[in-house]
C-alpha positions as CSV (number, residue, x, y, z in Angstrom):
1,X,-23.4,-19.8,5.0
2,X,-20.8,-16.8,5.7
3,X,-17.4,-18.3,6.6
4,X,-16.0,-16.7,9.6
5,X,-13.6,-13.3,9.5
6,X,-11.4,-13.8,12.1
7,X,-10.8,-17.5,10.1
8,X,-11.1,-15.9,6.4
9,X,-8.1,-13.0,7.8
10,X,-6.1,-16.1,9.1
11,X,-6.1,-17.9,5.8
12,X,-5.0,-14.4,4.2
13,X,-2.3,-13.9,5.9
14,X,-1.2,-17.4,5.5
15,X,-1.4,-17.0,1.1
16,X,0.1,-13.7,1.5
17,X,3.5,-15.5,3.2
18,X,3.4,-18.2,0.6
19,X,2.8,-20.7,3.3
20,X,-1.2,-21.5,1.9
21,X,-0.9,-25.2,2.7
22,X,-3.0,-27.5,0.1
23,X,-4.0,-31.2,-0.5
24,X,-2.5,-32.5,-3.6
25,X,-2.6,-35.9,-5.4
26,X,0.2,-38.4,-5.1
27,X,2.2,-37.9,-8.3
28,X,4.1,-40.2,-10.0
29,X,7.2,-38.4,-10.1
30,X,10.8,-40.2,-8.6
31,X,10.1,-40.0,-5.3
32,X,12.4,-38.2,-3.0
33,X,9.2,-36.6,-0.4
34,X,7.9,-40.3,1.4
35,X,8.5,-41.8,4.3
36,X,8.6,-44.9,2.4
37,X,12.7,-45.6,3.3
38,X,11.8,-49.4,2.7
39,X,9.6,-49.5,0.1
40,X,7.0,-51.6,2.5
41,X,4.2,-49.4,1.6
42,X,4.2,-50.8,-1.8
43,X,5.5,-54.4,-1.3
44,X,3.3,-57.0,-2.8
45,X,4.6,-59.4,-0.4
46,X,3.3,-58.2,2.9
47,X,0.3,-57.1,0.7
48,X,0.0,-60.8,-0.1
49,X,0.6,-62.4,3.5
50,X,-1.0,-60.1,5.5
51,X,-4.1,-61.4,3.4
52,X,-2.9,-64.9,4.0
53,X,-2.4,-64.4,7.6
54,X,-5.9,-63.0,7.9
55,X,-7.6,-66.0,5.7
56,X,-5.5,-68.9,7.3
57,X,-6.7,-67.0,10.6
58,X,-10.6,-67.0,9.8
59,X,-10.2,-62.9,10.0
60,X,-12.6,-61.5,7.8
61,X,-14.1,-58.2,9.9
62,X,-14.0,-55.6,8.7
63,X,-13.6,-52.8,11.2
64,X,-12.5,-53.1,15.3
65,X,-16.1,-52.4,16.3
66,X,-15.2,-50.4,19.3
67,X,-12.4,-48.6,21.3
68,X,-10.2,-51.6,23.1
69,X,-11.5,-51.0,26.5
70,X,-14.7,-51.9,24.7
71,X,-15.6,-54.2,22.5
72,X,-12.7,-53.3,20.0
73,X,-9.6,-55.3,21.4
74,X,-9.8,-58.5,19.6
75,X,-6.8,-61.2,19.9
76,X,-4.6,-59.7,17.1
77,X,-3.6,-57.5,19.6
78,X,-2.3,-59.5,22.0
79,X,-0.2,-61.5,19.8
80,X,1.1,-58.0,17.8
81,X,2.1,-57.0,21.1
82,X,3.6,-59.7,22.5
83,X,5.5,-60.4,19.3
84,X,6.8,-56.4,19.0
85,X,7.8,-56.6,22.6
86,X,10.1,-59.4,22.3
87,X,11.8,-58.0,19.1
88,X,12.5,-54.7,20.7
89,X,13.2,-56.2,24.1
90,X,10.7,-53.9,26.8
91,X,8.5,-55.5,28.9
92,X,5.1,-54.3,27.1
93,X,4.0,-52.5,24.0
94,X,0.9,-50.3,23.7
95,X,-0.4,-50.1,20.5
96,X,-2.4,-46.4,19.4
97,X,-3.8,-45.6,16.2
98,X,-1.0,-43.2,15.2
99,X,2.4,-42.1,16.1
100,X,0.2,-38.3,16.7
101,X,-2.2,-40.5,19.4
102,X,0.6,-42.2,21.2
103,X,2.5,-38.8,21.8
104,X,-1.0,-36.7,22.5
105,X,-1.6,-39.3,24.8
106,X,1.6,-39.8,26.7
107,X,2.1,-36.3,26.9
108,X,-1.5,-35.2,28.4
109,X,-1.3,-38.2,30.9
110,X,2.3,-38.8,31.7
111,X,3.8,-36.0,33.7
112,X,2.0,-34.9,36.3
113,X,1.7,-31.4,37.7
114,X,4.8,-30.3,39.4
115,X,6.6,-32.3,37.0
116,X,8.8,-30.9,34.2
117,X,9.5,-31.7,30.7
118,X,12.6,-30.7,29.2
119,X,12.3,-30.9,25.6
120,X,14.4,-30.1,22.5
121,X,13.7,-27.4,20.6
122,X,13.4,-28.9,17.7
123,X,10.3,-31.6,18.6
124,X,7.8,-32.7,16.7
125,X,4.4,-31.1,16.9
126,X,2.6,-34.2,18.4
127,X,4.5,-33.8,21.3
128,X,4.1,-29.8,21.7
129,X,0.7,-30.6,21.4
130,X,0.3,-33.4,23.8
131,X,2.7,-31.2,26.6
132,X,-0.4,-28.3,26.4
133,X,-2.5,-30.6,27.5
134,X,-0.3,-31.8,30.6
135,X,-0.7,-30.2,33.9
136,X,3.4,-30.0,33.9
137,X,5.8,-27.5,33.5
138,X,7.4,-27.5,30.2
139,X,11.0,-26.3,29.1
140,X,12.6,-26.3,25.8
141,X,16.7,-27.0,25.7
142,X,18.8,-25.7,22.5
143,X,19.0,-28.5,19.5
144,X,21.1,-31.8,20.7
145,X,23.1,-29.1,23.2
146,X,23.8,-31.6,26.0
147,X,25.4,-29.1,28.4
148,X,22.6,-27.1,27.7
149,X,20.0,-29.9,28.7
150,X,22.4,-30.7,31.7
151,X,22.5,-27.0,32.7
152,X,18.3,-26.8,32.6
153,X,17.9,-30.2,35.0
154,X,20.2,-28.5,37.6
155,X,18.0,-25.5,37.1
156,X,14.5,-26.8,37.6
157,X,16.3,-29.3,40.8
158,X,17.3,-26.0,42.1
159,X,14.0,-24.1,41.6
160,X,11.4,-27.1,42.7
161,X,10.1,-27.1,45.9
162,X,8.7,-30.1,45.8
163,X,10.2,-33.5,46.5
164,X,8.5,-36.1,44.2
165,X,8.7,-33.5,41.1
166,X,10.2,-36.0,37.8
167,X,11.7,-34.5,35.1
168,X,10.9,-36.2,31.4
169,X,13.6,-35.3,29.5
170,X,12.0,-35.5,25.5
171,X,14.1,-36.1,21.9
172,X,13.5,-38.1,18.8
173,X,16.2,-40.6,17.8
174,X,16.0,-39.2,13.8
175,X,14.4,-35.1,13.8
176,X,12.2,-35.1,11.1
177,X,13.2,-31.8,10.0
178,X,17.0,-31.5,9.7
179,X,17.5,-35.3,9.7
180,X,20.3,-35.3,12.5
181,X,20.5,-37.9,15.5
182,X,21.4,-36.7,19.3
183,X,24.0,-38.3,20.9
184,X,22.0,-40.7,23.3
185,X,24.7,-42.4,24.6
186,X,25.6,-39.4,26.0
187,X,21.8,-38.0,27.1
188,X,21.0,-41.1,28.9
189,X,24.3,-40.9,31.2
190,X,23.1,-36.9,31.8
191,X,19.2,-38.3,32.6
192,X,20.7,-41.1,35.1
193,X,23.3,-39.0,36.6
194,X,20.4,-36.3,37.3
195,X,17.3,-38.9,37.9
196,X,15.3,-37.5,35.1
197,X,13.2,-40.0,32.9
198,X,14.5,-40.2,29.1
199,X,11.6,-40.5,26.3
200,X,12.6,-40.6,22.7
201,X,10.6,-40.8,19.6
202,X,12.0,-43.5,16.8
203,X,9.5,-42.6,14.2
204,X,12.6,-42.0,11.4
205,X,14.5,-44.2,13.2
206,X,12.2,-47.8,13.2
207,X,13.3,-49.5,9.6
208,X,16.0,-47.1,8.9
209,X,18.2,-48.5,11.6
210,X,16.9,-51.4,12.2
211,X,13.9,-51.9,15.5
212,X,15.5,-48.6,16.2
213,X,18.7,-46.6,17.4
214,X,18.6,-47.1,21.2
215,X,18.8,-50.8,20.6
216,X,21.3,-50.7,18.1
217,X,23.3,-48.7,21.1
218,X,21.8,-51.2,23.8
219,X,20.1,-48.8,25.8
220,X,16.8,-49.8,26.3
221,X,17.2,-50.3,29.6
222,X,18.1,-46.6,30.4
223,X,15.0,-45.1,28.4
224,X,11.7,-44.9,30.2
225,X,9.5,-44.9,27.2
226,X,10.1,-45.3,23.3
227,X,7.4,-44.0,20.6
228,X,7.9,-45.9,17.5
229,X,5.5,-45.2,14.8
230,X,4.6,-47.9,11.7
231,X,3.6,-45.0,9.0
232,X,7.2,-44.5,7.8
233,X,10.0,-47.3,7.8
234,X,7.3,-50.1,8.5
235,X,4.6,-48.8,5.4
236,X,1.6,-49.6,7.0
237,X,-0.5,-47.7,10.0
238,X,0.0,-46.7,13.8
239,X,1.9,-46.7,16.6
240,X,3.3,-48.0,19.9
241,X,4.9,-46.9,22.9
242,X,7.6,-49.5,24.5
243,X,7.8,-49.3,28.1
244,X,7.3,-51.5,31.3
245,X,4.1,-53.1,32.2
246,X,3.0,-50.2,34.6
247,X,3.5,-47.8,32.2
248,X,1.0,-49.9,30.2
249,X,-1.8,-50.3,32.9
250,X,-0.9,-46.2,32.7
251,X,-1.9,-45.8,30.1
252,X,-5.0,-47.9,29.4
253,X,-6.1,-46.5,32.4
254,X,-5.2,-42.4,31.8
255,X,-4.6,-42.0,28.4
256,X,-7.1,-40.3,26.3
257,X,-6.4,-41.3,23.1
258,X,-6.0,-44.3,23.5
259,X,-9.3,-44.9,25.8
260,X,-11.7,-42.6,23.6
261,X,-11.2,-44.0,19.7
262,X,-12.1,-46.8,18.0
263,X,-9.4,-49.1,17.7
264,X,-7.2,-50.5,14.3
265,X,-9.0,-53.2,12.0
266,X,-7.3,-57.3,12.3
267,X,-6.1,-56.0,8.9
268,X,-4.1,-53.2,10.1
269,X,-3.0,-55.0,13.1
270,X,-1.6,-57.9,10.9
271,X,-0.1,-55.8,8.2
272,X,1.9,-54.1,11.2
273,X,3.2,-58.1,12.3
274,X,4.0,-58.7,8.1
275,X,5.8,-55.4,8.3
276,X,7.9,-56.4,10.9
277,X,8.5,-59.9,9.7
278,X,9.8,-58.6,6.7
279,X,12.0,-56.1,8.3
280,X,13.7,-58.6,10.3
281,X,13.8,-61.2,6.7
282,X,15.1,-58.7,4.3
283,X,18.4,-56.9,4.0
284,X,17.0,-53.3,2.8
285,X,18.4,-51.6,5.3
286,X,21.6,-52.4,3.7
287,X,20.8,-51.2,0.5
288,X,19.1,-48.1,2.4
289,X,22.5,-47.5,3.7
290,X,24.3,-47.4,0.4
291,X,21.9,-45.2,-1.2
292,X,22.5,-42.5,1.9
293,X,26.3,-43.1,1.4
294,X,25.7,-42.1,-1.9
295,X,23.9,-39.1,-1.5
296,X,26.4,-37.6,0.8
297,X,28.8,-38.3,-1.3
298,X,27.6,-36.7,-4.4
299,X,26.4,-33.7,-2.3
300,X,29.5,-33.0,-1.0
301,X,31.1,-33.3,-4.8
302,X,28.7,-30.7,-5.9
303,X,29.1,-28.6,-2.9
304,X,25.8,-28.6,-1.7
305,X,25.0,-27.2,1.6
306,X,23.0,-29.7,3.6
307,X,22.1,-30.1,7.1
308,X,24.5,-32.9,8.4
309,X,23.3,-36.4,8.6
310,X,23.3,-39.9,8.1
311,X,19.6,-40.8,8.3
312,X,17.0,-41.1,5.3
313,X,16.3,-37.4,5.4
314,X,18.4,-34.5,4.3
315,X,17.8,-30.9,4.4
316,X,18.9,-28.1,2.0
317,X,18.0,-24.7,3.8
318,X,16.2,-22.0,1.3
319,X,15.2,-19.0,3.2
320,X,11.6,-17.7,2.2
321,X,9.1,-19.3,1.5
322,X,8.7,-18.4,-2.1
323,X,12.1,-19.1,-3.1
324,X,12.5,-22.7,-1.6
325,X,8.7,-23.2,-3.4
326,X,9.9,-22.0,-6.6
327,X,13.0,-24.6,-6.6
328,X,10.9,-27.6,-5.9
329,X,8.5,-26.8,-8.5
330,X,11.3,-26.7,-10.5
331,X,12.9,-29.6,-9.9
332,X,8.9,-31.4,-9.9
333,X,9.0,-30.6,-13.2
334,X,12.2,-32.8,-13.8
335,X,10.4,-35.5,-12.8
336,X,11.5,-35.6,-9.1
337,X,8.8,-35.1,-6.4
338,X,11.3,-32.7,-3.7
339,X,8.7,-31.3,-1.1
340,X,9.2,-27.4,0.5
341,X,9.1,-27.7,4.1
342,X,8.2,-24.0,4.3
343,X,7.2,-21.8,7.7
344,X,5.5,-21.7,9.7
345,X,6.2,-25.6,10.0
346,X,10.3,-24.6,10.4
347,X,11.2,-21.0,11.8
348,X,11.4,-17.9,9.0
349,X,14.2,-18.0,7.3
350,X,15.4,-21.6,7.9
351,X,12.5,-22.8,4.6
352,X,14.2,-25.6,3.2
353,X,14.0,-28.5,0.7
354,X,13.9,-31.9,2.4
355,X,14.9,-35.4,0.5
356,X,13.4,-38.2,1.9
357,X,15.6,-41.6,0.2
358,X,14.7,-45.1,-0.2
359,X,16.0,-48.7,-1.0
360,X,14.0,-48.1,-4.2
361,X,15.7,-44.7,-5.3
362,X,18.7,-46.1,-7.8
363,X,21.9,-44.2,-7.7
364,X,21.8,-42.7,-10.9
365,X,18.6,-40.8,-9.7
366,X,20.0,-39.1,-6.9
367,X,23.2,-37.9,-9.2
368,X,20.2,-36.5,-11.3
369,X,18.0,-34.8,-8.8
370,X,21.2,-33.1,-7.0
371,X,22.8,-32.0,-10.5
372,X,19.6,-30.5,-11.2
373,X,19.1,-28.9,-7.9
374,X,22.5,-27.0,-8.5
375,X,21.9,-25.4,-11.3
376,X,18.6,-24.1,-9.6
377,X,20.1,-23.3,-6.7
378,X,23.9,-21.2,-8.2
């Protein structure tokens, strides 16, 4: 069967900017490239009692059978979310299939038409891609520029014409790409001061600090919604979004993909509650801490130019594709698996290299991998 042009001319263009994108086994190179910050997606122990859980439970299905407003919402998830609410203190917790569900659907359904979302430049693509599906009007503010956010909420008060218009102000707590953190102290005084509705994404946040950063900073209470996803810090599978009870009957009622999938397995569902048992057991975030400590430190004594942060994930911009591919390849075959984030995923010319650390990277291997990437780099 002939494959398409227009698709074939697509793909062309994409090889000839070094940005082909390919699937490629998991290696077994020192890992600096996972989301893995705990090491929970390869801990026997919540391997062990999630399979304990589900025997001294009688669990032994296999699949959910159904999406939950069918025949798919068995008990697990009542007691996952009842448990998850309590430890990160909202009223309910909707659980998706995936941090890319919960956004799609919060994002199609939410804001309505004549609303406004003001987002950060810099947000992930589940949320771009869940605002094109909503009937609102959507705005982008410069990168963690709080008087730049404040100065677009005046605007679109100024502009509407329409009394019950809301304005969802968007962030993420961690930005997967350069690794910084907003100031949300600040950004939740600018949403209250202005009556806009404040909804950040935790994905790199959950496990790294903790439930998250806007309860380490006690400010649940100002947020309208939280997205935390279980992929990363938590090393098993989906997502939930923390919010009150009617934004819950929301979004069972509205949200499409949550209403129109089959829903996670009793094994997912209780690997998620091991996950968080351990997380609240263990002291890796500690040892997470020192190991970031430690990479800043030995960055900064090499003279590396990184993005500045304190999360898991630090970015070395290398404009062009071909260049920042070349230096991971060479630094792969060091033994240290450093992924390209290369564009169209970040803007031409800011390509970059992106380390991803974890309790389970020793110290000694991160003075390796950033002596190494020195002499590839001078």
């Amino acid at each position: 069967m002939n494959f398409p042009n227009k698709l074939q001319k697509k793909l062309a263009v994409r090889e000839a900017r070094a940005a082909l994108r390919k699937l490629q086994t998991q290696s077994n190179l020192i890992d600096f490239s996972s989301n893995d910050y705990l090491g929970f997606a390869k801990s026997v122990t919540i391997f062990k009692s999630t399979h304990q859980f589900l025997m001294d439970r009688k669990f032994t299905e296999n699949g959910a059978t159904g999406s939950r407003l069918l025949s798919g919402n068995h008990i697990l998830y009542k007691e996952v979310e009842a448990v998850l609410a309590a430890i990160h203190q909202t009223e309910s917790v909707t659980i998706f299939n995936s941090g890319y569900d919960a956004n799609l659907g919060f994002f199609a359904s939410v804001p309505q038409r004549n609303d406004f979302i003001l987002y950060d430049e810099l947000i992930h693509a589940s949320i771009r891609d869940g605002m094109q599906l909503s009937n609102a009007k959507a705005y982008k503010f410069e990168h963690n520029n709080l008087e730049c956010l404040e100065n677009k909420i005046k605007s679109v008060r100024t502009d509407s014409r329409i009394s019950e218009e809301e304005i969802y102000v968007v962030t993420e707590a961690v930005f997967s790409m350069d690794g910084d953190i907003p100031d949300l102290t600040a950004m939740t005084a600018i949403c209250k001061k202005h009556n806009a509705l404040l909804v950040v994404d935790e994905a790199h946040a959950l496990g790294v600090f903790g439930t998250g950063i806007i309860q380490k900073l006690q400010l649940e209470e100002a947020v309208f919604a939280r997205i935390v996803t279980f992929g990363k810090g938590l090393g098993c599978h989906g997502a939930a979004i923390l919010g009150s009870h009617k934004l819950q009957q929301y979004l069972v009622n509205f949200a499409r993909s949550f209403i129109y999938t089959t829903a996670l397995t009793p094994h997912a569902l209780a690997t998620i509650k091991m996950a968080y048992k351990e997380l609240e057991t263990s002291n890796l975030e500690d040892k997470l801490r020192e190991n970031i400590q430690h990479f800043i430190a030995e960055s900064n004594r090499l003279q590396l130019d990184f993005i500045k942060s304190t999360s898991a994930i630090h970015c070395c911009v290398i404009s062009g594709n071909a260049k920042v591919k070349k230096i991971a390849n060479q630094l792969q075959q060091k033994g240290f698996d450093v992924k390209p984030i290369l564009s169209p995923t970040v803007l031409e010319g800011e390509e970059r290299l992106r380390f991803c650390l974890h309790t389970y990277n020793s110290k000694e291997e991160i003075t390796n991998v950033l002596e190494n990437l020195v002499t590839f780099v001078s």
